[in-house]
Phi, psi and omega in degrees: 000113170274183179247122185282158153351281160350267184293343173301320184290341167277314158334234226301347166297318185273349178276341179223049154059050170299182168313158184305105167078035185290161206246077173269127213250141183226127151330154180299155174272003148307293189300320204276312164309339165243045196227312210217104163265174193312158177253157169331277193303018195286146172208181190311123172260154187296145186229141161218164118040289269275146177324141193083359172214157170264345200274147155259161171212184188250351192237134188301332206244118175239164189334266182323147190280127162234164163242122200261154160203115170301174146322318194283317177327309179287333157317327195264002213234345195038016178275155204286309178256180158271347166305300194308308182319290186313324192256029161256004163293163189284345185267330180301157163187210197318153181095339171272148170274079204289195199271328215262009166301028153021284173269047201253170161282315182241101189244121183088038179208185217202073192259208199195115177271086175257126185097351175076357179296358178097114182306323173291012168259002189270055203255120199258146182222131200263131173064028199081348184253123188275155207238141176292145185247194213278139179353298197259134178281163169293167179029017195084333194258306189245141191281162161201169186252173211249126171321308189329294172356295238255121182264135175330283184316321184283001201292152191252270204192137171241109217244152172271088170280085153333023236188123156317188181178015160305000174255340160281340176231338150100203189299136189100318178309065171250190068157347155131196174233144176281112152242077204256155198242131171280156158305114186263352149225170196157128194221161198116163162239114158244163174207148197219163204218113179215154191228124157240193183179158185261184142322304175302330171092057152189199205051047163259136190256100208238135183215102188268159140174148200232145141237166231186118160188160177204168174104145192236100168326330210259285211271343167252012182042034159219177155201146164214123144204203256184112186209111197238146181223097190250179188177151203208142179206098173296159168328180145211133172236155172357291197283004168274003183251010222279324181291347165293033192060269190257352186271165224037032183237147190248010187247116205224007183283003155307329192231028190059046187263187159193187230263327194285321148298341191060016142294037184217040174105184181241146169112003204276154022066092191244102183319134161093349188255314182088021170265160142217182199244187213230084164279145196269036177231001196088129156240129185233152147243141110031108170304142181051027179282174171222006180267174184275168190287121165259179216245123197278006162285340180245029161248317171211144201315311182301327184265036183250129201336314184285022193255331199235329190211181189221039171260142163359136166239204171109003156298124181295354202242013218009045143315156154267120184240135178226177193225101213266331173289333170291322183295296183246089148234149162229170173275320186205125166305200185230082174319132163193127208199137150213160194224148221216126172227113165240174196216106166239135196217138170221129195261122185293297183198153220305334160294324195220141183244163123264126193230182159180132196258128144214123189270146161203122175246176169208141155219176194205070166307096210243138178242162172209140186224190200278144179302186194247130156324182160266333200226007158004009253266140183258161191241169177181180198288346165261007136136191196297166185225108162309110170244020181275354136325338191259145206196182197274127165339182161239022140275314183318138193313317197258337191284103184285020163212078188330117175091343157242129194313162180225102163336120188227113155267114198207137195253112181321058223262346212269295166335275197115162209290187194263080162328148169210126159225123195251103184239131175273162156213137178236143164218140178215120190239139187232157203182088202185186221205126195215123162247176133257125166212147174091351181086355169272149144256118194227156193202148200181108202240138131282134165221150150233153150226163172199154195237130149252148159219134153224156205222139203219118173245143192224162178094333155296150175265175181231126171314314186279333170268310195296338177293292207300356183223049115263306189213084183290074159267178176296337188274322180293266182323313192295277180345251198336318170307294196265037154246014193209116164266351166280004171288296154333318178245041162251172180317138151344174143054006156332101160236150163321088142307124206251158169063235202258021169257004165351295183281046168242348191275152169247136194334315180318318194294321187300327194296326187253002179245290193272065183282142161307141187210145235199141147211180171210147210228102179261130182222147184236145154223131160269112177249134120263102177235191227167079215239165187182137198220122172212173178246192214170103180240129212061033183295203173238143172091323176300136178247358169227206182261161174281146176252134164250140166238110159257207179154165150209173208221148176202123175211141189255124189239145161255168167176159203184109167231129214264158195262119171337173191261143166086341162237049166267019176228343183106008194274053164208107216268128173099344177252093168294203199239105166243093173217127185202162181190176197148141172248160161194170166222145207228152145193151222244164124224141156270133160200143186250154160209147181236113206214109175308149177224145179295163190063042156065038215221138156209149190230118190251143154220107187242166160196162229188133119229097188297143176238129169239107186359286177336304194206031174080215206269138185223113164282087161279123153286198154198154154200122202235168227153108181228151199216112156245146204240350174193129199321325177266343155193146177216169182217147183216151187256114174226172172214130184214175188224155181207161174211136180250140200252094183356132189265150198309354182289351215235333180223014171267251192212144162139213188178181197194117175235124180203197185239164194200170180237148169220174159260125170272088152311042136253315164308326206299322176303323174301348181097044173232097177318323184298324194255057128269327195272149167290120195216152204272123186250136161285159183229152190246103168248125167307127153289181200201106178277347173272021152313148165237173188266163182276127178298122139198176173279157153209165182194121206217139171207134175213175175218153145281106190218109173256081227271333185231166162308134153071035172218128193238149158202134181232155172222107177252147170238142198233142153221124160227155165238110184259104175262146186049050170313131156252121186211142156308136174310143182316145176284278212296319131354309158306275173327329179255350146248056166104320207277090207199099157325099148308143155261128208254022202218358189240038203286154164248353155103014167295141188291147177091008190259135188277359197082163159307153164294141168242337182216176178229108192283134198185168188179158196283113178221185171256141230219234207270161158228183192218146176269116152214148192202161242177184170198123159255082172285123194238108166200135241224155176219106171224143193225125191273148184259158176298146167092009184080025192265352151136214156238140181217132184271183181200124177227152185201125176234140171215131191221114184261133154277172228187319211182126190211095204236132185242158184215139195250168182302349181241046153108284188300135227234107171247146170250133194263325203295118189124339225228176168285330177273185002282074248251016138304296178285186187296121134106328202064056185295312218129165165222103173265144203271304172245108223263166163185169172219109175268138151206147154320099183220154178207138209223125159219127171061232165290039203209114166235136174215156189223095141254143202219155210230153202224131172236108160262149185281150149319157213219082176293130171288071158215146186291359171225156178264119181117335192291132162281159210297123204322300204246174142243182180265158176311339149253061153070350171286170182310145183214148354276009167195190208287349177273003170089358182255156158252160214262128171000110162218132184245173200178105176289132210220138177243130177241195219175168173180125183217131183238088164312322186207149180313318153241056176241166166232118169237135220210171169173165184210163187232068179289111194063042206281018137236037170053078183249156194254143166300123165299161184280133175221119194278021195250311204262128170293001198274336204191130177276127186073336163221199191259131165315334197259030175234029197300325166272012167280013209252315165299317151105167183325109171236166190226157201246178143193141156209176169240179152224120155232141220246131185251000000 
């Protein structure tokens, strides 16, 4: 096979970094040949790889939609990582796990959602290969693997499959694959330098990193090389925003919120509810009382608000109001990490190579939130554990209605807020031996991988000593002596002094009420597979030769995550009970084929089967069709079937207690305005070792057309259909048929009211299925300018839903897209129906510049499409304005390149340059006021400056 015009022009695209994915289209190579004869230089053209096939080939664009992105691409995007990169695409949406998710269950990762299907629906692979993921599942249920990993510099390309793929990769591919492929040679030293900072001067951003390799295949027959990356991302807190309007703040009555919303700050007082907030002087009532709660500040003189803050006032209920997320909240944590990837290849004899591949990252993740209540209530496997009971003795000192207990709501400000530091270590080692002999190309690997995380929580109370120095009767101290011995060795008659007796406490006491607490999370993998690819030239009816791919695959996974200390009895008051573990062993065959057909026609067919100890047997098909009928365009097609196989959080041994938001439909009938509004309930959820995988369809049919020179425009339309969904049962769906913890002591004295909900009882079932479908358009320009004035480029990706449809076992259907929900899954972005990426780009001589713009489409603020509006305004309107929506937003980032001398770079950005603020969005847990996935309006204008020099 020589090589032509044509395809020479794709060989250098994918090999030396054109535009992101450009879609340059080539005849079967039978048509090419006769289109073109050889030129003087012809040689052999390079067949490669692409994600989503096994087969190799010279031409990039096969029946799946991929998105290709280089180096110079992540360069050009200025974003800090390749995480940050990925989830500003347009294809990404509900379900991904950004970095600045803090409070999150996996805090201190980094996932990628496509399709909105939820980062375990996702599957990322480093080099084609899977990787152990990360420690802490999202939300407790789904793993994924953490992004973080991957140092910027070694990265090679990174590919995008849109496109199921379980018949090529097995489990987890329903929504598509991630790939990102590292440097597989590399001869030379670069080291590189970057500096960022916000407008506010923090959020300084620091990126050291050297790559390093030597040795020539062809003439010293090895290379080795070599790429360390640190990174370092100081906080943003809350209370450094104060000039952004609403963001981070959670007392939102500025913008016509209240209390009645659980917007109007911490500490408020709500008449009539029989509620109060977690003040930082105390709110108390009369044990077995129905009056509303006072404020221990209009009782004694010393405990009077203006004794602790100068924030606003003005709670209709005389609550003490302080606004506790501004105060201790961050916008993005405090990041630190370095990750070190090498690589050695030996070519053993002209035939046959050796390599081996090692990944090792460390990280180091430190968070901060608002301190911890008092009255919190929490969950564990036996079941929920009420702490809206705990109160001031009718001794206690600070207890203003002296000879009677009192309820006490209070927010531990004396502690100090609630930490969390989260350190990793990852190593993923490959190791393995790849040829031709025989007319096969085979490739055949060992891998291990493994992930630890432990994680140090400081800022919790322990249940049992805070009952016993609030309220020392003899049954609270006998608990507390024997489960705490530093409880045990403080003086008798040891009590918490609360407000403005604070200082009265002794270190001993904090120590023993409040201790540092820990677990740790291991997740392992072992892989051996063995994969092998060949053609077969002259069959019949066939116009070139058939590609065959076989393979087979055996890997054993572990994951083990230990339940913080204490709460695996409920003694942590506000932290539930997350513990889960399980083994298994999967093991596959494969097989692909790939066959020109006449009339400019190709045909992909594949299948997979997987055995999983756990949970049997899984048959995935595939099948595909690219038809180009004229050299500038063709359309193509797949149908494919996938499955995600439970994760051990979801069918192994452990349990799960956390939070979620709801509505009470018993109070709200009864008339208490507070339970009408959403509000946050703990949920107790079960694994179900009788789980089966999750099911689906996908299907896609599009075209590609390069209707001018140096002009690509592609349009896919995508549907998957996902079945026998594993979800924790609908909350509200639970609540309403009963299944539900009450607090039976927090009465509003209406009559027939059963108390709040404190917990929502619930397990892992296979459940609901879910519809979504879409469209992508991908389309790309480059225009050379007159006078020698460079070239300038255009690039634009856009993926509209159609449909984000969830349908429950009885039948009944919510449609998301467009909307707030799912508000089930992580952070509650939302399902925005319209994502896009635009960038500008203009390139001369030594001289580049790119700007580029990230668009999310509008959002009704309702958790369903048809649903009333999620929150209202303190007089019952639509929030955050009168249509119930949140409002567009988009942000624009300018990037720069300038090469002084050949091996110098000076490279810099501009992030959001015209600083635009994130809309308020009162809905989402992910982020206070506004929505994560508007996370750099919430940061505000930052600016980059780094070098490169390459020796």
């Amino acid at each position: 096979m020589t090589e032509t015009p044509l395809s020479r022009s794709i060989r250098r695209l994918f090999t030396g970094g054109g535009a992101v994915g450009l879609a340059l289209l080539a005849l079967p190579a039978a048509g090419l040949a006769q289109d073109a004869a050889p030129s003087p230089e012809a040689r052999p053209v390079p067949r490669v790889e692409i994600t989503g096939s096994n087969i190799r080939r010279s031409e990039t664009e096969t029946a799946s939609s991929v998105i290709t992105m280089n180096r110079a691409d992540i360069e050009k995007s200025g974003k800090a990582s390749v995480a940050e990169l990925l989830q500003t695409l347009a294809v990404d949406n509900q379900g991904s796990v950004p970095a600045s998710f803090g409070a999150g269950f996996a805090a201190g990762a980094s996932g990628i959602s496509l399709r909105g299907l939820g980062a375990a629906s996702t599957l990322v692979l480093l080099n084609g290969r899977r990787m152990a993921p990360y420690g802490l599942a999202d939300d407790g249920q789904k793993q994924f693997s953490d992004l973080n990993i991957i140092p910027s510099d070694a990265v090679e390309r990174i590919e995008v499959l849109k496109d199921g793929a379980s018949a090529i990769y097995g489990s987890d591919a329903i929504a598509g694959v991630v790939n990102v492929i590292l440097r597989k040679d590399y001869t030379g030293t670069t080291v590189r330098a970057e500096r960022g900072i916000t407008k506010y001067w923090d959020a300084h951003e620091t990126t050291a990193a050297i790559t390093s390799g030597y040795g020539n295949l062809d003439t010293d027959r090895y290379n080795f090389l070599f790429s360390v990356e640190y990174k370092k991302f100081n906080p943003i807190w809350y209370r450094d925003r104060s000039k952004r309007d609403w963001i981070g703040r959670d007392d939102l009555r500025p913008w016509g919120y209240s209390s009645e919303q659980g917007l109007g700050g911490t500490g408020a007082i709500i008449p009539g509810s029989g509620t109060a907030g977690s003040a930082i002087n105390g709110n108390v009532r009369p044990v077995g009382s129905t009056d509303d709660y006072v404020n221990r500040g209009s009782l004694i003189p010393t405990a009077a608000c203006s004794n602790f803050t100068n924030h606003p006032q003005g709670d209709p209920g005389g609550g003490c109001v302080i606004d506790s997320d501004n105060l201790y909240g961050q916008a993005l944590p405090k990041q630190e990490n370095l990750s070190f990837f090498a690589r050695g290849t030996w070519q053993l004899t002209p035939a046959i190579q050796a390599y081996s591949e090692l990944n090792y990252y460390t990280n180091q993740t430190s968070t901060s939130a608002a301190p911890s209540g008092v009255s919190a209530s929490v969950g564990y496997p036996g079941g929920p554990v009420s702490n809206s009971i705990n109160r001031l003795g009718p001794t206690h000192p600070d207890n203003p209605f002296p000879g009677t207990p009192a309820t006490l709501r209070y927010l531990a400000t004396d502690v100090g807020p609630v930490t969390a530091r989260i350190e990793g270590q990852f190593v993923r080692w490959v190791g393995g031996v790849k040829g031709s002999n025989y007319g096969w190309d085979w490739d055949s690997a060992l891998l291990f991988s493994h992930n630890h995380i432990y994680s140090t929580n400081t800022g919790f109370l322990q249940r049992d000593v805070a009952r016993a120095l609030l309220d020392p009767s003899p049954e609270n101290v006998a608990a507390a002596t024997a489960n705490s011995p530093a409880y045990a060795a403080l003086p008798p008659g040891t009590v918490w002094r609360i407000g403005e007796n604070a200082g009265l406490n002794s270190p001993a006491m904090y120590a023993a009420l409040s201790p540092a607490i820990g677990n740790p999370a291991n997740t392992k993998m072992i892989q051996w597979d063995l994969k092998a690819s060949r053609e077969f030239a002259g069959l019949p009816v066939l116009t070139g030769p058939l590609g065959l791919a076989v393979g087979t695959e055996w890997r054993h996974e572990f994951t083990k995550l230990q339940p913080t200390t204490g709460t695996e009895r409920g003694n942590v008051i506000g932290l539930g009970y997350s513990a889960y573990e399980g083994q298994r062993n999967v093991f596959a065959l494969y097989g692909e084929a790939l066959a020109p057909l006449p009339f400019n026609i190709e045909a992909s067919a594949a299948l997979r089967w997987d055995h999983f100890t756990d949970v049997g047997n899984s048959y995935t098909p595939k099948a595909g069709l690219k038809w180009t009928p004229a050299r500038s365009f063709a359309l193509r097609g797949t149908f494919a079937r996938g499955f995600r196989a439970p994760s051990f959080a979801e069918n192994g041994r452990g349990g799960l207690a956390a939070f979620a938001t709801a509505a009470d439909p018993v109070r709200c009938d009864l008339g208490i305005a507070s339970a009408c509004n959403t509000a946050a309930v703990a949920v107790i959820t079960s694994p179900n070792p009788g789980l089966s995988p999750e099911r689906s369809r996908s299907y896609t049919l599009g075209m590609i057309w390069d209707p001018l020179p140096r002009t690509s425009i592609s349009v896919d339309y995508w549907k998957i259909k996902r079945t026998n969904e594993i979800n924790q049962e609908q909350i509200d769906s639970a609540i309403a048929a009963g299944s539900v913890a009450r607090d039976s002591t927090n009465l509003s004295g209406i009559p027939g009211d059963p108390g709040p909900i404190t917990a929502v009882l619930t397990r892992y079932i296979n459940s609901n299925q879910t519809k979504v479908r879409g469209i992508d358009i991908d389309a790309r320009y480059a225009h050379n300018l007159p006078n020698n004035y460079g070239k300038a480029t255009f690039d634009v990706k856009y993926t509209h839903f159609f449909e984000w449809l969830r349908t429950e076992p009885d039948g009944t259907s919510r449609e998301f897209a467009g909307t707030h929900g799912n508000c089930d899954v992580t952070n509650c972005t939302g399902t925005p129906d319209n994502r896009a990426n635009f960038r500008f780009g203009w390139e001369r001589k030594e001289w580049q510049a790119s700007l580029n713009a990230n668009f999310r489409g509008k959002i009704d603020n309702t958790l369903f499409r048809g649903d009333d509006c999620a929150i209202t305004f303190d007089n019952g309107g639509n929030t955050p304005n009168s249509s119930c929506e949140l409002s567009s937003f988009i942000t624009w980032d300018l990037t720069a390149r300038w090469k002084p001398a050949p091996q110098w770079e000076v490279f810099g950005s501009i992030q959001n340059l015209f600083d635009k603020v994130a809309p308020l969005d009162p809905t989402t847990y992910g982020a206070t006021s506004y929505n994560p996935l508007d996370f750099e309006g919430a940061r505000g204008r930052l600016f980059t400056l780094g070098a490169r020099y390459t020796f």
